[in-house]
C-alpha positions as CSV (number, residue, x, y, z in Angstrom):
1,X,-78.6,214.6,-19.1
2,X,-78.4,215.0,-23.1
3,X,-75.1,216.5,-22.7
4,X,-73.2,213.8,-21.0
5,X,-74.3,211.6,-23.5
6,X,-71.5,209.8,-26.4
7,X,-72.5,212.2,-29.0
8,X,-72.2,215.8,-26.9
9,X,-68.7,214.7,-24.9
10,X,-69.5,217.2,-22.3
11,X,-67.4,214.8,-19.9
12,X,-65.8,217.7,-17.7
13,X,-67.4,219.1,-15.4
14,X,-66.2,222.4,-13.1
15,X,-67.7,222.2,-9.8
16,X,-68.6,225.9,-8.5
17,X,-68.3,226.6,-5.2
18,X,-68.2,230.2,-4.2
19,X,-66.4,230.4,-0.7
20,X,-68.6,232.3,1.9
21,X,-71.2,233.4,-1.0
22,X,-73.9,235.1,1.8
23,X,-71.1,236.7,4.0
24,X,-69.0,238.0,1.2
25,X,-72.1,239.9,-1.4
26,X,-70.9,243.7,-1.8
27,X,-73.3,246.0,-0.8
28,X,-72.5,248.9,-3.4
29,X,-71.7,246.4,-6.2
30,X,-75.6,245.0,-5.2
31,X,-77.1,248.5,-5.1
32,X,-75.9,249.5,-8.3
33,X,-77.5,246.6,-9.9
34,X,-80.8,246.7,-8.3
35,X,-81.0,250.5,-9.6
36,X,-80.8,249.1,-13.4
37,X,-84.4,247.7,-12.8
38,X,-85.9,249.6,-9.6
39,X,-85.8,253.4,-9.3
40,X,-87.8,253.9,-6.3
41,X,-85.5,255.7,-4.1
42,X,-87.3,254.8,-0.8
43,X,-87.0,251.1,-2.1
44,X,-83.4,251.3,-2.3
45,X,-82.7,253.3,0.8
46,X,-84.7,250.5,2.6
47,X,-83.0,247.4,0.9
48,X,-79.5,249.6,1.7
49,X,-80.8,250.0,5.9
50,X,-81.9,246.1,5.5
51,X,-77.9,245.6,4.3
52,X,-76.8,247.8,6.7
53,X,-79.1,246.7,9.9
54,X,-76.4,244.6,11.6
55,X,-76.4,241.5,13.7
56,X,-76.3,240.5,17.0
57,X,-73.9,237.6,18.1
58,X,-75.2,236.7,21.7
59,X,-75.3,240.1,23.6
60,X,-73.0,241.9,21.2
61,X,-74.0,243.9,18.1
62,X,-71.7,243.2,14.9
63,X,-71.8,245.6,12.3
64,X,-72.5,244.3,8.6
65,X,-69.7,245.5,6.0
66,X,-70.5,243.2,3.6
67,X,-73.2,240.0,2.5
68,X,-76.6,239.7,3.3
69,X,-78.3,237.8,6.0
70,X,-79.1,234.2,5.4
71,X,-82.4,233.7,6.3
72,X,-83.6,237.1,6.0
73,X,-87.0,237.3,3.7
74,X,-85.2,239.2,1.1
75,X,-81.9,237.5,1.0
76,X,-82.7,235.1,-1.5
77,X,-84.3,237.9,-3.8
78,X,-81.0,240.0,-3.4
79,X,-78.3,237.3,-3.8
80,X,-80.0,236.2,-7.0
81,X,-80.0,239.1,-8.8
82,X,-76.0,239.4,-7.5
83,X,-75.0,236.4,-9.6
84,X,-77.8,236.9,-12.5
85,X,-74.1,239.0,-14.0
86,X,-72.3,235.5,-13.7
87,X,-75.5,234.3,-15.5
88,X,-75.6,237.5,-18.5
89,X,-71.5,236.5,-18.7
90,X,-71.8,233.2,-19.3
91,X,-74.4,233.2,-21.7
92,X,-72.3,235.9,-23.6
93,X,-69.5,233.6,-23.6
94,X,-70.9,230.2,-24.4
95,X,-74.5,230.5,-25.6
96,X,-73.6,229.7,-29.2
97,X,-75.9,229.0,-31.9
98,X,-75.2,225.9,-33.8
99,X,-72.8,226.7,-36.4
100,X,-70.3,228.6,-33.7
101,X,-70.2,225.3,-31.4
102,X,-69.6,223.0,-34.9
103,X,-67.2,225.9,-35.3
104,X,-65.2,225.0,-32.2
105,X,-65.3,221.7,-32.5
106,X,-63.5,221.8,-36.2
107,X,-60.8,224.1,-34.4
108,X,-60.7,221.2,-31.9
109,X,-62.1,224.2,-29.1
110,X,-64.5,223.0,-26.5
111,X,-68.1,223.9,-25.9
112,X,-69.5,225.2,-22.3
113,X,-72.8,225.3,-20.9
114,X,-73.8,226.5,-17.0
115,X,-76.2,225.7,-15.0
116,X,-77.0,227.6,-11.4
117,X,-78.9,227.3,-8.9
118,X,-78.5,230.0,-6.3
119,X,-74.8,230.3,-5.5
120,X,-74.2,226.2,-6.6
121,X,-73.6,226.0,-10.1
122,X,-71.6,224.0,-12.5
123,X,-70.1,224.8,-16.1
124,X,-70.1,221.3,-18.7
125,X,-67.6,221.2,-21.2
126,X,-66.4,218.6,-24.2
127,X,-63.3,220.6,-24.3
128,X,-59.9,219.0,-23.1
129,X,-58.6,219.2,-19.6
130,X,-55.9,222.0,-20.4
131,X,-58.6,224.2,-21.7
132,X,-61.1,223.4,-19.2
133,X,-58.7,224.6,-16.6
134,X,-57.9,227.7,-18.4
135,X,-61.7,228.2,-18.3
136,X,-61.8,227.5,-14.8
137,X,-59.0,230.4,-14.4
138,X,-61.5,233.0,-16.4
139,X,-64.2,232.1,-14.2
140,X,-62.1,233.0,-11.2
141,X,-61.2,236.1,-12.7
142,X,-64.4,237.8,-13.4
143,X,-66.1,236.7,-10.1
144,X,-63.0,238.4,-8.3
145,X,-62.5,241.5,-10.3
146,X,-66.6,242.2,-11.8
147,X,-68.0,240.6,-8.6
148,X,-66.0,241.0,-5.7
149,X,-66.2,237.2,-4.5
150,X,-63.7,234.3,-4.9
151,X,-63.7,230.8,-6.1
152,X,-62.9,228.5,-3.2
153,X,-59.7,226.6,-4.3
154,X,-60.5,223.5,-2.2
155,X,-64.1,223.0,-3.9
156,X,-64.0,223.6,-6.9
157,X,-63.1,220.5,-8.5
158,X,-62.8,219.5,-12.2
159,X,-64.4,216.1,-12.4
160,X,-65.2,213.8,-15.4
161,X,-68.3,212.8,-15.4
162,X,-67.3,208.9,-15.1
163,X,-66.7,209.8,-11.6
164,X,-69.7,211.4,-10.7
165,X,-70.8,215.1,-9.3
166,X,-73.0,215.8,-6.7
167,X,-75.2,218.9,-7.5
168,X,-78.7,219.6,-5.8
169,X,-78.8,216.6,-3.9
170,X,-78.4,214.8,-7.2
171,X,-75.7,212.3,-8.0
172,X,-75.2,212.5,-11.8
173,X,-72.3,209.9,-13.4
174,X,-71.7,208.1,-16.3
175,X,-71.7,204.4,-16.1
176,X,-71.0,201.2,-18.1
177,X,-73.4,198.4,-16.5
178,X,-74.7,196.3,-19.3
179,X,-71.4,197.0,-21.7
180,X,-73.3,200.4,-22.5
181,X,-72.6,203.8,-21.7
182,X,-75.7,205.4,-20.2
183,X,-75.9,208.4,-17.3
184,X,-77.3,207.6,-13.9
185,X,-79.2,210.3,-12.1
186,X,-79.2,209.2,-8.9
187,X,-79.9,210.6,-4.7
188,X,-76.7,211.6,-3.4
189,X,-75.2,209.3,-0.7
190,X,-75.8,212.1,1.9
191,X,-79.0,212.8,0.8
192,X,-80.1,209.2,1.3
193,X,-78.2,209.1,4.7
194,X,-80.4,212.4,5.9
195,X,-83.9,210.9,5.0
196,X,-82.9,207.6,7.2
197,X,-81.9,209.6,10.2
198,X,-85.0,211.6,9.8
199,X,-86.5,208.1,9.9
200,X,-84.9,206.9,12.3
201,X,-85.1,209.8,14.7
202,X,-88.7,209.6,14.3
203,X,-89.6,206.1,15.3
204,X,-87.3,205.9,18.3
205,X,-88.2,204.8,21.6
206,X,-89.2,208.0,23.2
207,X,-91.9,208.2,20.6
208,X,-93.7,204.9,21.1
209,X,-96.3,207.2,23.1
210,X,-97.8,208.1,19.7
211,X,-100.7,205.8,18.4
212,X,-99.7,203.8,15.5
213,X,-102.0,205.7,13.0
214,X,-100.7,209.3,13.6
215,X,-96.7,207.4,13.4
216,X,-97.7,205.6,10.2
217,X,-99.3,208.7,8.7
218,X,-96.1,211.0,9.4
219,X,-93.4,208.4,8.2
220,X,-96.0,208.3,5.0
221,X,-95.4,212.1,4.9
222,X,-92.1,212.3,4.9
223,X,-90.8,209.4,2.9
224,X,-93.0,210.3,0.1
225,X,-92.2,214.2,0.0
226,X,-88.7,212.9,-0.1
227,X,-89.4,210.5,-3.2
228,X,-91.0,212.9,-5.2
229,X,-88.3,215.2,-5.6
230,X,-86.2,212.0,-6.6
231,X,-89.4,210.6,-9.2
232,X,-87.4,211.3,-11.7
233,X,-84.0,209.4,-10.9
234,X,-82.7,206.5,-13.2
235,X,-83.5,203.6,-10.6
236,X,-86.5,202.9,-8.8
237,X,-84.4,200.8,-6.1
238,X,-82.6,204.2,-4.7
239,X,-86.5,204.6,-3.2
240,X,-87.3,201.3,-2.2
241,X,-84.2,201.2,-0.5
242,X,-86.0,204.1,1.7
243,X,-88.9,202.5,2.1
244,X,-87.7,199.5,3.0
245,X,-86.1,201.1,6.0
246,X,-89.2,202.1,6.7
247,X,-90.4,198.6,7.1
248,X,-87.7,197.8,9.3
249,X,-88.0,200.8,11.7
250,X,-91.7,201.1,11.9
251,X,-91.4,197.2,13.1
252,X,-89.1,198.1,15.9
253,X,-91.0,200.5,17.0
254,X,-94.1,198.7,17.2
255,X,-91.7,195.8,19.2
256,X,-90.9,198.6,21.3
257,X,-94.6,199.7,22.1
258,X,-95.8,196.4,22.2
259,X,-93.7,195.3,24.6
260,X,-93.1,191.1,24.8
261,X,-94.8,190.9,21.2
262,X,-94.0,188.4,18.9
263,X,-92.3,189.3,15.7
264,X,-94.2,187.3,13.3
265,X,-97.3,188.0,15.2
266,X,-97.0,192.0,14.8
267,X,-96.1,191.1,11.1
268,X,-99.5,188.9,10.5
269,X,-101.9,190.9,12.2
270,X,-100.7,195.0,11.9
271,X,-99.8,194.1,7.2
272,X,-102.3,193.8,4.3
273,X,-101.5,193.1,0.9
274,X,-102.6,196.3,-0.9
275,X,-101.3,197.0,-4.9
276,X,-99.6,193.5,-5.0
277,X,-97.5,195.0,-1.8
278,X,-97.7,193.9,1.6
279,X,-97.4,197.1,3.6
280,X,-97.9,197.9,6.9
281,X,-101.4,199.5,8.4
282,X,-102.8,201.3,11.0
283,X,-106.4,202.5,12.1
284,X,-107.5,204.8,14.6
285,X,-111.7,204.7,16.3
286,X,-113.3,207.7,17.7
287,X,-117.5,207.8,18.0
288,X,-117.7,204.3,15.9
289,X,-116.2,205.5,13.2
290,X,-112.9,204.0,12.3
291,X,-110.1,205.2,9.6
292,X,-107.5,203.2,8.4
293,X,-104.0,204.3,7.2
294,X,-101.4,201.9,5.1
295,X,-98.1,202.5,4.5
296,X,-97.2,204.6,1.4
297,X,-94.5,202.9,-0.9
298,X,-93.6,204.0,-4.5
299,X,-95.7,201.3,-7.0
300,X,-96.9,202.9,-10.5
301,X,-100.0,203.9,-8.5
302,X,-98.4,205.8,-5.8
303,X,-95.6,207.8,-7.7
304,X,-95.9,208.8,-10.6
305,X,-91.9,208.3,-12.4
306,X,-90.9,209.6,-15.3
307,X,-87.6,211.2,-17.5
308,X,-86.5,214.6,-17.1
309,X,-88.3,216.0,-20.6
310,X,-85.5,216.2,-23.1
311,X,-84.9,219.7,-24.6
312,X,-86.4,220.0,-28.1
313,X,-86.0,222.4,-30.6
314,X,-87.9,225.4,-28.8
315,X,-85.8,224.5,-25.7
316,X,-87.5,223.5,-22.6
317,X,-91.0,224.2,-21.8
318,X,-91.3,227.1,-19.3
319,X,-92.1,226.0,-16.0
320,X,-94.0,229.4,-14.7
321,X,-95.8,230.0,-18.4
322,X,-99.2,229.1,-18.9
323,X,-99.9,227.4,-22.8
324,X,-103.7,229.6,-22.5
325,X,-103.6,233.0,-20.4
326,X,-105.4,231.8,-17.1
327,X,-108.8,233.0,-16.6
328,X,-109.6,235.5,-13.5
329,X,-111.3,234.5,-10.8
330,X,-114.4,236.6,-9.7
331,X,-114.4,236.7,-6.0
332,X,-117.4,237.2,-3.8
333,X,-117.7,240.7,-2.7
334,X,-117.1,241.1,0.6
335,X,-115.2,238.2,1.0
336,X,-111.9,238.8,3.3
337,X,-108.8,237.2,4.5
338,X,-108.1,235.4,7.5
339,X,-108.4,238.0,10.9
340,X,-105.0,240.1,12.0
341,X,-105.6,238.6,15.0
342,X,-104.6,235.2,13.7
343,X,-100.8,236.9,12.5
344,X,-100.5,239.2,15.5
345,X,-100.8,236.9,18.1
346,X,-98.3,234.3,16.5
347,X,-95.7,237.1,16.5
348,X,-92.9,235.2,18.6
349,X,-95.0,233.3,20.8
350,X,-94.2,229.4,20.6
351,X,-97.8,228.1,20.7
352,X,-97.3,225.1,19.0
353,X,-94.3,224.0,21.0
354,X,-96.4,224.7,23.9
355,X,-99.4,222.4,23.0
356,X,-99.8,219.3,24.7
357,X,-97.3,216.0,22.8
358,X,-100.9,214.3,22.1
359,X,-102.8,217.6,20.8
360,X,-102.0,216.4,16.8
361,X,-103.7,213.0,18.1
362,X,-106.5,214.7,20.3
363,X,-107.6,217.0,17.5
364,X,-108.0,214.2,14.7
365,X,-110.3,212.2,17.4
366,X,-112.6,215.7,17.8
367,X,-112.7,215.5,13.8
368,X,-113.6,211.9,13.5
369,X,-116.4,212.1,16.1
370,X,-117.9,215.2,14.7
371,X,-117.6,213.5,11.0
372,X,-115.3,215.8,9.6
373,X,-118.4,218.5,9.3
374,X,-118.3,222.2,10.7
375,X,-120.8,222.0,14.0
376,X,-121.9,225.5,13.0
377,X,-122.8,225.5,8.8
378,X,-122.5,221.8,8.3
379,X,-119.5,222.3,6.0
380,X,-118.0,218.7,5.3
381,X,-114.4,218.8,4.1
382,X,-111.0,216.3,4.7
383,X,-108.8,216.9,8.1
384,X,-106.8,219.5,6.3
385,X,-109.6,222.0,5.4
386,X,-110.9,221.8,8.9
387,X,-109.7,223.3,12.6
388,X,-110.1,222.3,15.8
389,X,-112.5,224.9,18.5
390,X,-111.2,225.2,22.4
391,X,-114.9,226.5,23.3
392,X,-113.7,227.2,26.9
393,X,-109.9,228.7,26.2
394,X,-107.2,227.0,25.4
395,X,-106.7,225.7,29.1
396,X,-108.7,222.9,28.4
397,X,-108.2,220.4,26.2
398,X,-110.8,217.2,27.4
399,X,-112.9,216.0,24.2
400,X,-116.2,217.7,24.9
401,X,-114.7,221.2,25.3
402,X,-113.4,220.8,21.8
403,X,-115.5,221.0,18.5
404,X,-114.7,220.7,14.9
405,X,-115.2,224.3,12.6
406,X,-114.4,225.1,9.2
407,X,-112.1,228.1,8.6
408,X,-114.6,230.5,8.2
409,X,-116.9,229.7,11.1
410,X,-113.2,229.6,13.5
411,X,-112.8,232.6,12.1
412,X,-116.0,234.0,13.2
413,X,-116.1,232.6,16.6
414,X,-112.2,233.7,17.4
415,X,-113.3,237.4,16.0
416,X,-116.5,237.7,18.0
417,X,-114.5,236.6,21.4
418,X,-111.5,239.2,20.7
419,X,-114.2,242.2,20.3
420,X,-115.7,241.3,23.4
């Protein structure tokens, strides 16, 4: 954010976009660079099979010339390391200690600075726009000739920062509300767009089935792992706008599920007032014991907000350092991981699609009644740290053939009955 500021002028902005980035990665070109840090030659002939494997493309096997597969484990790994040259060329370009950059701003030469994430990245400049084009022209270059890939012509935009650039779901631009130049970081218009639809989707009609604590609980979830990642954005009314079609939503749905309900009726009996907020609030009874569950929306208690930490003279704190070396933990002896059992007999077998629509509902009433306690040792612990026992197979799923265990204990059990 610093460098879009009045005194840096980094106002241009190249927008990288690499065309067909996974398809197009050269396997030699790859290899050789993995060898600078990994000599293991079993290592390499396995990451050069994993290139090499092939696909299949409905009943027809495709051979794989080039690129690695997206969504294979390693993938990520592999086209990281790929672009860490664009990353070692950059810096040897524009990494400039302060008297070079003063330097080029005397000549009247720009400064450049880029950022990546993955295969999206975007260089910053204060230079003018014949230069940053020329820039944009070297950048071409050594990805086609050092790298073997090529700069999509259509994408990669030049754009001045007063007209905004999307880049990680973040729209950054520089704006003049209050007759002072300040930059916005803001959600990207898609981004917002995607979490409503999500919202939507999931407060249809063909979910008014669900009881109104488990809905509230998962809209909770997924509105507020939304607003975290934007916490740190420059207005706090890009999330209430989210929440806020929440409210609407969740009161449609409940019309829909209460069917000839009043409107104001649903609003004064199913709301509190809870942080100076009125919010709506849901509970749920099993055994006598009754939980209640409010909907989440970002106050100063419920997200935490705060600026992006500027960079200070050490740079930017390391975000996988620790200030003290972290102490070891000394494990029990003995103590062991979950069962094989538990990975083996997940291996392409849709069991959770194949659970009943009301087992997430079903399970939390088991946990309720049994007072969120393991019925074998007594261990007390939230939902999340608990599981749920079929204790006659999992082709029954009535109340009193299921029983709340803590991880250990399932474990236990689930071992004893595979011996046997």
């Amino acid at each position: 954010m610093p460098l879009f500021n009045t005194s840096n002028k980094h106002y241009y902005v190249i927008e990288g976009d690499i065309r067909s980035y996974f398809d197009t990665v050269h396997h030699r070109k790859l290899l050789s660079l993995v060898k600078r840090r990994i000599a293991d030659k079993d290592i390499i002939d396995l990451i050069w099979k994993f290139l090499k494997a092939g696909v299949m493309e409905g009943q027809l096997f495709a051979k794989t010339e080039q690129g690695v597969p997206q969504g294979g484990i390693i993938s990520p790994l592999l086209a990281n390391i790929y672009l860490h040259e664009l990353d070692i060329w950059a810096e040897k370009k524009w990494d400039l200690d302060q008297y070079a950059r003063m330097k080029n701003r005397t000549a009247g030469r720009g400064n450049y600075k880029m950022v990546r994430y993955a295969d999206d990245f975007v260089v910053v400049s204060n230079g003018t726009i014949t230069e940053v084009k020329a820039v944009k022209e070297e950048l071409k270059d050594f990805l086609s000739t050092s790298l073997h890939l090529e700069l999509s012509e259509e994408k990669t935009k030049i754009t001045h920062i007063n007209d905004g650039i999307d880049f990680l779901g973040f729209n950054i631009q520089r704006v003049k509300p209050e007759g002072k130049w300040v930059v916005h970081l803001r959600p990207t218009e898609k981004g917002t767009q995607r979490i409503k639809k999500k919202i939507k989707d999931l407060s249809t009609r063909g979910w008014t089935w669900l009881d109104e604590y488990i809905q509230l609980t998962r809209l909770n979830a997924l509105v507020r792992g939304w607003s975290e990642y934007y916490k740190h954005t420059s207005l706090l009314e890009d999330i209430e706008e989210v929440t806020k079609h929440v409210w609407f939503r969740h009161l449609q749905w409940l019309m829909r599920k209460h069917k000839g309900a009043r409107k104001h009726k649903l609003i004064m009996t199913k709301t509190k007032v809870i942080h100076n907020r009125t919010r709506w609030t849901a509970t749920i009874q099993e055994g006598g014991i009754t939980l209640e569950a409010y909907q989440w929306l970002p106050t100063r208690k419920e997200l935490k907000r705060k600026r992006y930490p500027q960079k200070g003279k050490g740079g930017f704190k390391h975000p996988y350092t620790w200030e003290d070396e972290p102490v070891e933990t000394d494990y029990p002896q003995g103590e062991i991981g979950p069962a094989e059992r538990l990975y083996t007999d997940t291996i392409g077998v849709r069991s959770r699609e194949e659970e009943p629509l009301k087992m997430s509902e079903l399970k939390l009433r088991v946990k309720i009644r049994d007072h969120f306690s393991c019925q074998k040792c007594g261990h007390v612990g939230n939902s999340s740290q608990l599981q749920v026992h079929h204790k006659k197979g999992l082709t029954s799923n009535r109340m009193q053939d299921l029983e709340t265990l803590c991880q250990k204990c399932h474990q236990s059990i689930t071992s004893q009955q595979s011996a046997s």
